[in-house]
C-alpha positions in Angstrom: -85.2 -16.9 62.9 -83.8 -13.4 62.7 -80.6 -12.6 64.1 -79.8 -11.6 67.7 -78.3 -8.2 67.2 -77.7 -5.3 69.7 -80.0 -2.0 69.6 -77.3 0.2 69.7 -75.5 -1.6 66.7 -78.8 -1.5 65.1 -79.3 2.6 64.9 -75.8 2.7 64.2 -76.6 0.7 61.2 -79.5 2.4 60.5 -77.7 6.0 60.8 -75.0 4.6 58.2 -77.7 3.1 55.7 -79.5 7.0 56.2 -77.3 9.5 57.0 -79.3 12.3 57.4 -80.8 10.3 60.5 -78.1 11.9 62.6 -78.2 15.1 61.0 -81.9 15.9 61.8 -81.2 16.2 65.6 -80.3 19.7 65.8 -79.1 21.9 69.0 -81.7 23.7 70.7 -80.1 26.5 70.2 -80.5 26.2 66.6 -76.4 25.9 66.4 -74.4 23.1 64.6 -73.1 20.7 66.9 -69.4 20.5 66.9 -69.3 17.1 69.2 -66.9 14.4 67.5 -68.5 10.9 66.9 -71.8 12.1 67.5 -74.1 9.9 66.1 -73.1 7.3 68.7 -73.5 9.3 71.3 -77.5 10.0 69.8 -77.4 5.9 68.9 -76.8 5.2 72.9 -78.8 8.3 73.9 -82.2 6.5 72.0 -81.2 3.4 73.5 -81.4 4.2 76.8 -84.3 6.3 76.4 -86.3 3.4 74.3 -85.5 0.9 76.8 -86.0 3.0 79.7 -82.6 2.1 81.6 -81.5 5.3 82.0 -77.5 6.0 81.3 -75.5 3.6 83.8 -76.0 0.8 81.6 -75.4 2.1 78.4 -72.2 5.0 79.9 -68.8 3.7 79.0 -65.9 5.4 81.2 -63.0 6.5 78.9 -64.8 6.6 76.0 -65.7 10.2 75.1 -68.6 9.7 73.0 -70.2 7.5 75.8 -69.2 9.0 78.8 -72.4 10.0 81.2 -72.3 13.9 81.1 -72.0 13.5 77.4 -75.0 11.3 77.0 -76.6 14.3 79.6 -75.8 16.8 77.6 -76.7 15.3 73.9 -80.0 14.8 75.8 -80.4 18.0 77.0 -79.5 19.8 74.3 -80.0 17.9 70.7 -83.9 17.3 69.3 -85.1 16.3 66.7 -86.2 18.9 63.8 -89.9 19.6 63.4 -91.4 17.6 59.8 
C-alpha cells in the first residue's frame, strides 16, 4: 500500500527533511567540498552503492552533478564523519 517511489528521490527527500545529512560526508582531506549540487551527487553515489549497480545506471551524461568521474570522485574522496 505504500507508494512506489525512486531511491534516489528518496535520499533526496530525506537530505532536504535533515540537512545536515549531506553535511556529515566530509573530504578526506578534512577540506570543505566546494562541488555545486552536491548532495545529489552523494544521493546517486549511495544508490548505486546500496543497490550494488555500480555507476552506468545511475551516470547521466550532461549533467554535471551526475556525470561518472564525478560520481568517482565523490566516492573516492567524501566519507562520512566518525560519531
Amino acid at each position: 500500500m505504500l507508494p512506489r517511489v525512486e531511491l534516489p528521490e528518496a535520499i533526496l527527500e530525506v537530505m532536504l527533511w535533515v540537512p545536515e545529512l549531506a553535511e556529515a560526508f566530509t573530504a578526506v582531506s578534512r577540506g570543505r567540498s566546494r562541488l555545486k549540487d552536491l548532495p545529489i551527487s552523494i544521493a546517486a553515489c549511495l544508490t548505486a552503492h546500496s543497490l550494488n549497480v555500480g555507476y552506468r545506471p545511475i551516470a547521466k551524461k550532461g549533467i554535471e552533478a551526475l556525470e561518472r568521474s564525478r560520481l568517482s570522485h565523490v566516492s573516492r574522496t567524501l566519507a562520512p564523519n566518525a560519531v
